[in-house]
C-alpha positions in Angstrom: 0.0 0.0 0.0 1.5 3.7 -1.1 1.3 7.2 0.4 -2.3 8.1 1.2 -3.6 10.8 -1.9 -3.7 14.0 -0.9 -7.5 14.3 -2.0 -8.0 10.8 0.2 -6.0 12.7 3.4 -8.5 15.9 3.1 -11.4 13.4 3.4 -9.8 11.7 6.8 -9.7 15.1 7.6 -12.9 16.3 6.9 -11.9 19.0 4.5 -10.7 21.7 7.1 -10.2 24.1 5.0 -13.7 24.2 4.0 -16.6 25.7 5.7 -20.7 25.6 4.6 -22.3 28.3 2.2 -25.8 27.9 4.0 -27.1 29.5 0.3 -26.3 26.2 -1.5 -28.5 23.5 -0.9 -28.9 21.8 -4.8 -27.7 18.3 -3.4 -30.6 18.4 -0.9 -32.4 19.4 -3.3 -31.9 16.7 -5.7 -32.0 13.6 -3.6 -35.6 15.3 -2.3 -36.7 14.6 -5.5 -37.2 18.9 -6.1 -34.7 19.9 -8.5 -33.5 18.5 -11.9 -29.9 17.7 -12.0 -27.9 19.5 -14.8 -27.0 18.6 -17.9 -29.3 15.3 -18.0 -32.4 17.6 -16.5 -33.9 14.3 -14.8 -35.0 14.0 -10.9 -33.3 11.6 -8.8 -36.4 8.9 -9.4 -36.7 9.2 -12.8 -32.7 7.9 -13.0 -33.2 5.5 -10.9 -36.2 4.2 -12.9 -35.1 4.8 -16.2 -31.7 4.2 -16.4 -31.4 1.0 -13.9 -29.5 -1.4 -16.1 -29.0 1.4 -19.2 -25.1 0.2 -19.5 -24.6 2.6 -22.7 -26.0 5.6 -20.7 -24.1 5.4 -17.5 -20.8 4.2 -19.7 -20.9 7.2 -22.0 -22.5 9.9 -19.7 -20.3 11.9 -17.0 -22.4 14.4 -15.5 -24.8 12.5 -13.7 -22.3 10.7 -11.1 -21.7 14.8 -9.0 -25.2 14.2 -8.8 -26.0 10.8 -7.3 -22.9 11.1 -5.4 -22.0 14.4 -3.9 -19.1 15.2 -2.2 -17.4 18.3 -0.4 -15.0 18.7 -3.6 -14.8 19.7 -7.1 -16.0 17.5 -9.9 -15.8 17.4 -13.6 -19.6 18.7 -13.6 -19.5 22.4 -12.9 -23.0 22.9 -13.0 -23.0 20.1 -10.0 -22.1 21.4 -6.2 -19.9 20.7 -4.0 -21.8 19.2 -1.0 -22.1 21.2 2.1 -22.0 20.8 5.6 -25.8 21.6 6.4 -26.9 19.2 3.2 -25.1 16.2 5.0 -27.1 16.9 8.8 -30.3 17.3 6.6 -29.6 14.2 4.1 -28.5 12.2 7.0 -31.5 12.7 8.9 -34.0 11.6 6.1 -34.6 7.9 5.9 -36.0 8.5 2.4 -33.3 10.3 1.1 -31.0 7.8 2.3 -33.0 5.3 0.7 -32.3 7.0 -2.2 -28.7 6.9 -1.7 -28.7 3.5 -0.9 -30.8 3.1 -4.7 -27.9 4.7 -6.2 -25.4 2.9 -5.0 -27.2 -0.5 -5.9 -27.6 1.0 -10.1 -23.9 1.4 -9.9 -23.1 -1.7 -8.5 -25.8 -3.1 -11.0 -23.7 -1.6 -13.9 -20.2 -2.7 -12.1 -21.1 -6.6 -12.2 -22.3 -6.5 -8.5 -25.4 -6.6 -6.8 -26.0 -5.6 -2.5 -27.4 -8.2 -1.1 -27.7 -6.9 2.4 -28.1 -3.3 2.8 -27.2 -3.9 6.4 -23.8 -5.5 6.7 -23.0 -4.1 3.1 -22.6 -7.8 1.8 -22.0 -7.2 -2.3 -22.1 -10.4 -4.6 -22.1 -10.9 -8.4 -25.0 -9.7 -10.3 -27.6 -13.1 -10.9 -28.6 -14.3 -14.2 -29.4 -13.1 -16.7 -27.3 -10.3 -16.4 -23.6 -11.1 -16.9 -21.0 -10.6 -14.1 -17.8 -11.3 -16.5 -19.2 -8.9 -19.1 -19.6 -6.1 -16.5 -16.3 -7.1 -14.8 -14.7 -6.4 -18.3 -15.7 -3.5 -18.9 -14.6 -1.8 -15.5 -11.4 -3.6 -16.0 -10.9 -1.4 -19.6 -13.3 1.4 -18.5 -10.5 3.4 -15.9 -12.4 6.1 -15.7 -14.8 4.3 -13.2 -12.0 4.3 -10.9 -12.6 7.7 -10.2 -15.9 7.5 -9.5 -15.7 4.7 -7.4 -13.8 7.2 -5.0 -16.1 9.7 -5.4 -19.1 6.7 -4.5 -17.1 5.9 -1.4 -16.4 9.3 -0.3 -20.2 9.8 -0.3 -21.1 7.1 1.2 -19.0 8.0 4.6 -20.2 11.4 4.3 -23.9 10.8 5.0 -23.4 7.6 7.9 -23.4 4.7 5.0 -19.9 4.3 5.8 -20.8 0.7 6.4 -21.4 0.1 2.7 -17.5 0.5 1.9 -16.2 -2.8 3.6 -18.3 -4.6 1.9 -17.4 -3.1 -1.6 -13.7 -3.4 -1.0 -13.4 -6.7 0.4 -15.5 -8.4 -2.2 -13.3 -6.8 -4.7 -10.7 -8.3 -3.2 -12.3 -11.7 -2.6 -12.6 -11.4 -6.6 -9.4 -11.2 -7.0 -8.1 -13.4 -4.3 -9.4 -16.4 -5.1 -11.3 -16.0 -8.1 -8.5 -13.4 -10.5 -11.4 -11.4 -11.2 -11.0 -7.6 -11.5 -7.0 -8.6 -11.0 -5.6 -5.6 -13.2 -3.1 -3.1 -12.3 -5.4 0.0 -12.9 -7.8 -1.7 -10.5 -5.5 -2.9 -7.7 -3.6 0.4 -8.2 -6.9 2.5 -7.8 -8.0 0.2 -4.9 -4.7 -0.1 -2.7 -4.1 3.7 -2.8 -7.9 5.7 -2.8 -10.5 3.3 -2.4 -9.2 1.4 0.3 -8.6 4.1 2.1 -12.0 6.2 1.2 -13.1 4.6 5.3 -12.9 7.0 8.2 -13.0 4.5 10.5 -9.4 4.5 11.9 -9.5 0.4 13.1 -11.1 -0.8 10.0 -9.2 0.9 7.3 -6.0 -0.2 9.0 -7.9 -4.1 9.3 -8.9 -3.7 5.3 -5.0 -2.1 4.5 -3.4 -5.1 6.2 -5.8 -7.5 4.5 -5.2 -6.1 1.1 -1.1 -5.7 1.8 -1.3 -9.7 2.7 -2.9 -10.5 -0.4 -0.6 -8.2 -2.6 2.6 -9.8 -1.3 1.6 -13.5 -0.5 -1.1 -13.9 -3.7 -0.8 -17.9 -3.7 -0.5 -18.0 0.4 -2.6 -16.4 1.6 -6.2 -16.2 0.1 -9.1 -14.1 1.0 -11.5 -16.5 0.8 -15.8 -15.5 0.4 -16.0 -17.7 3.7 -13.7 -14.9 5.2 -15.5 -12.1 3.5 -18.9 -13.2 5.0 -17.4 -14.0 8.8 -15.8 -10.2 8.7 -19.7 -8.6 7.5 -21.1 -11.1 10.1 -18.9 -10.4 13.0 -20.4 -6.9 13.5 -17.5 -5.5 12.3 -14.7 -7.1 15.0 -11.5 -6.1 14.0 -9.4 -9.6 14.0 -5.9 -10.3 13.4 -5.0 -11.4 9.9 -2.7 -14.4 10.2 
């Protein structure tokens, strides 16, 4: 595992550089179901109705991610806003809204190949038939630019108390490639092993997931991170063990 990013060490930090602009409220908006995100002009219901399982769209579109996945920085969409301190409390404290979230997540997981099985524990598996896990796998394996927004996805996800989700993410990742030498390429286990895997506030667990992921990288036919392993952590309630 490298250097923490620098954009990955403001998030630890919670961005203290920034304060809130109390005038900004268009991510609250959004996931309220009030305002239109910009360019795609569509409420947050009507993508996740309409483009559920739309591969082409969420391939080929870039402006939509800001949106279904805010974050206190800077994307590539500037008519998207950086999300503010007073949208988190107010997100946060709306089950529906974080429903919504939750929604999100599960389309992008969809398109990645993966499906959440437990909203709970943040259990992820491979999509079920018909849909095609190797054909989605392949395409984030070429597609690097996904990399990116699984960061962003992450970030967000600690932001407004689904921190929960990101173990489960990461370590079926790595069960993937562990055992099975699924989504096994450099771009990914670069992107993973620097920012994603470190996209987790929690202090204990991110240091638990970093050892996990450093054994795998230097022992890869020792020491395997098996899906019996990967349930036991999610089942535990989250008690940090030793990796032997």
């Amino acid at each position: 595992m490298e250097s923490i990013p620098r954009d990955v060490r403001e998030f630890l930090d919670n961005y203290p550089r920034d304060g809130d602009d109390p005038t900004r409220s268009e991510n609250l908006q959004f996931y309220s179901n009030e305002l239109r995100c910009r360019p795609d002009r569509c409420l947050i219901e009507e993508i996740h109705d309409r483009w559920f399982g739309d591969y082409s769209k969420l391939e080929f579109k870039h402006g939509f991610i800001q949106w279904l996945f805010p974050i206190r920085e800077f994307g590539m969409n500037y008519e998207s806003q950086p999300l503010q301190p007073h949208e988190i409390q107010a997100m946060k404290s709306d089950p529906v809204i974080i429903e919504r979230v939750v929604q999100s997540y599960r389309l992008m997981l969809d398109f990645y190949g993966m499906r959440l099985v437990s909203a709970e524990s943040g259990f992820v598996d491979r999509v079920l038939p018909p849909r095609n896990f190797e054909t989605r796998y392949r395409n984030l394996v070429r597609s690097s630019h996904n990399y990116l927004r699984i960061s962003r996805i992450l970030k967000c996800l600690s932001e407004l108390g689904l921190e929960r989700l990101n173990a489960g993410f990461l370590l079926h990742v790595l069960n993937e490639q562990s055992e099975w030498n699924e989504l096994n390429s450099r771009g990914i286990r670069s992107s993973m092993d620097r920012w994603w895997a470190n996209c987790i506030r929690n202090d204990e667990e991110r240091q638990w997931i970093g050892e996990t992921i450093r054994k795998v990288r230097l022992q890869p036919d020792e020491f395997i991170f098996t899906r019996d392993e990967y349930k036991k952590y999610l089942e535990s309630g989250r008690t940090v063990h030793k990796v032997d």
